[in-house]
Every structure is written in structure tokens, then in C-alpha cells.
N, C-alpha and C positions, 0 to 999 in steps of 0.2 A: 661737339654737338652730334657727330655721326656715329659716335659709341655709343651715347645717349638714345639716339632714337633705335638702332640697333636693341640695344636690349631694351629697350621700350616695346617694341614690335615683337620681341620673345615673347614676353610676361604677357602682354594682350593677346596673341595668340595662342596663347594656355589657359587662356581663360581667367585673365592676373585681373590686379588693378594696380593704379600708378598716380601716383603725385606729379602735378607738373605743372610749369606757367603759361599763361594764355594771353589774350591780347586783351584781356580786362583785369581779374584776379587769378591768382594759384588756384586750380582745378584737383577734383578728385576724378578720374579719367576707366575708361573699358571700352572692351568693344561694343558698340550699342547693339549689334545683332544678336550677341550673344547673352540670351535669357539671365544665365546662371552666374555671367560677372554680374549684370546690373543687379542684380539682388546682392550681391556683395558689397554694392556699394551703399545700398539703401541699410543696409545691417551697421557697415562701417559708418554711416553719418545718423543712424538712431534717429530714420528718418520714415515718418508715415508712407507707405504704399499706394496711398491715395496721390502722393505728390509726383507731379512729371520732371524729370529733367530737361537738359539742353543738349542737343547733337552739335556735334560741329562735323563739317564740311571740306576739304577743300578747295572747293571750285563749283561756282553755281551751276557749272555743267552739270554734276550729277544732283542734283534735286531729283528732277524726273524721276530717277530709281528709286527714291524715296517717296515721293508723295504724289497722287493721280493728276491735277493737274495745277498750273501757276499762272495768275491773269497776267496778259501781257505786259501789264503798265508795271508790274514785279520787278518784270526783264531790264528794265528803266534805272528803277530804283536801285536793286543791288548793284550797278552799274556808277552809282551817284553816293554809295553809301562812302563815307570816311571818317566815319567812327562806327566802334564794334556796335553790331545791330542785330537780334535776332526775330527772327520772324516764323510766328505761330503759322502755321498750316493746315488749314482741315485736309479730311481725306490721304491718311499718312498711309503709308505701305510698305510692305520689307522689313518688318521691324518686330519684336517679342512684344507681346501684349504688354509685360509690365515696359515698354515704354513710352507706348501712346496712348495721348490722355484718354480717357471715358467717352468724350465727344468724338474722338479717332480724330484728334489734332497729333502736331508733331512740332517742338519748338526747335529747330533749325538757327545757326549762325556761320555764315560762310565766313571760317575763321582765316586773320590774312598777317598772325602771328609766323614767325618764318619757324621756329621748333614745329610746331603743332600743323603749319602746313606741309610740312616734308615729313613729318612722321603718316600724316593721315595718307598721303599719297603712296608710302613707301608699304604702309599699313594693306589700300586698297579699300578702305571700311572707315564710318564715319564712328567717330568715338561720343564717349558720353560724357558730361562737363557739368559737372558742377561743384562751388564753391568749396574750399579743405576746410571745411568748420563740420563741426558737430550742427545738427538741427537746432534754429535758435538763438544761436552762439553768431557773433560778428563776425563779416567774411575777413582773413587774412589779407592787408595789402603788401606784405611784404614775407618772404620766404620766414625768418625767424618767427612772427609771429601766430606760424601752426603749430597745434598744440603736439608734445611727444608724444603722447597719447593716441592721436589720428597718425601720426608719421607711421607708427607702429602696427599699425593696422591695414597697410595696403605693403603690396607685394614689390612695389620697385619704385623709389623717391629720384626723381630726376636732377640731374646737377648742373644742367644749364639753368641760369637765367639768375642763381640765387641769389643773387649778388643786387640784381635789380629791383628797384621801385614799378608798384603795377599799379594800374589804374585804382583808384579809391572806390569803385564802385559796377558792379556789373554793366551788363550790354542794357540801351536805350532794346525794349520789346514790342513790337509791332504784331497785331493778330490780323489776319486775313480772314473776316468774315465768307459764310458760304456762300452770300451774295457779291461777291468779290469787295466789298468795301472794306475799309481798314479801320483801324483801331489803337491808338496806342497807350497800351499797356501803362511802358513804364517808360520815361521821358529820359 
């Protein structure tokens, strides 16, 4: 695994992208800071500019650097989360326009996958996550089921995890109204 994230954190630091498993489905991955991957990624999945992605995380420690502020009762919650969960944020920061929504929301999932947490840590920088499908197309639950097609298309395919069965289905998504109330999305 520490070759794996090793040249993981090359490629993302050159402004790559990357295949890799998560703690829901096989992700299409960048650095989210960096303007000129995410547009790579939106190229490679044939996917509207209108649409936002998902960050992931390390450690709810760093939110703050990302987004202006978190109601306390948040602090709670992610604390109580035990299944993958990501939560929408108004008022996002730090981040390239094309990543945050239109409203200046930011969808956020403090990822607790152990690849994708020791890469993001080793990284320093929250990456960007979304599903190895084409726009449209079924998400992959399992490594063989990406297409050659997408494999071919991003700059470094990871080899942990391939082996493994991933969740059938994305993270439950929670939105955080400007009035602090919540919302959820997708169950």
C-alpha cells in the first residue's frame, strides 16, 4: 500500500489524476486545489461543468480550512457518523471555482477508508472523488467492472484494494442549510 500512495502523491502532485478505491465505490481522484486537474477530470468522465464533485477529507480537523463556518451540533454528528456520509457546506473556501457549487456550497466526506486516509494525510490536501464511470453510465462496484476505456484515461490506476468488493452504492448526503438546518439529500 505505501508504494501505492507514494506514487499516488507523485501524479497528484503534477497535477495527474488517479483511480482508486474508497470507502464507498472505485473513485476518479486530483488534487481539489488544483483548478487544471479538476478539469481533467470533468474531460475524462464527459461530464457537464455545471455538475460539482465530492472532496474528501482526512480528519474533520481540517474542515475549517475549507469552509467559513460548521454549526456545532455538526461537531456531534461527524463524531456519530458510521457509514460513509458526506455533507454539503455552504460558504466553502480554498478551493478553484470550478469546484464549488454556484451557491458557494462545498460537498465534503471525511473519508475513514485507510488507502485514501494515509494518502490524503501524506498528500496534505483534500482530493476530489467521484465515481470511475463515464457521466450516466452505472457506478463500478467492483475494480473489473471499469470500463478500459476510463482506466486509460487517467494517469496512475491504483493496485490496492482490486481485489475487493465496495459498497453498492455512494455515501448517504446531508446539506447544511444557511440557516444551519439540514437536509438529506440522498438516504
Amino acid at each position: 500500500m505505501q508504494e501505492d500512495i507514494q506514487k499516488a502523491v507523485k501524479v497528484i502532485k503534477s497535477g495527474g489524476t488517479f483511480l482508486y478505491p474508497t470507502d464507498t465505490i472505485w473513485g476518479i481522484g486530483c488534487d481539489a486545489t488544483n483548478s487544471k486537474a479538476v478539469n481533467k477530470i470533468y474531460k475524462i468522465k464527459e461530464r457537464s461543468r455545471l455538475s460539482r464533485f465530492i472532496v474528501l477529507l482526512d480528519s474533520p480537523a481540517k474542515i475549517l480550512d475549507y469552509v467559513e463556518e460548521v454549526p456545532d451540533i455538526l461537531w456531534d454528528l461527524l463524531k456519530s457518523l458510521d457509514s460513509p456520509t458526506t455533507i454539503i457546506y455552504p460558504k466553502a473556501k480554498n478551493f478553484p471555482k470550478n469546484v464549488i457549487s454556484k451557491d458557494g456550497s462545498i460537498a465534503i466526506r471525511i473519508v475513514k477508508h485507510e488507502f485514501c486516509q494515509k494518502l490524503i494525510h501524506i498528500l496534505n490536501k483534500p482530493i476530489i472523488s467521484t465515481s470511475a464511470n463515464f457521466s450516466a453510465e452505472p457506478s463500478p462496484v467492483v475494480f473489473k467492472d471499469i470500463s478500459e476505456e476510463l482506466k486509460n484515461k487517467v494517469d496512475y490506476i491504483v493496485k490496492t484494494g482490486r481485489d475487493k468488493m465496495n459498497k453498492s452504492k455512494g455515501s448517504t448526503i446531508i446539506k447544511i442549510k444557511m440557516n444551519g438546518e439540514f437536509e438529506i439529500i440522498r438516504p
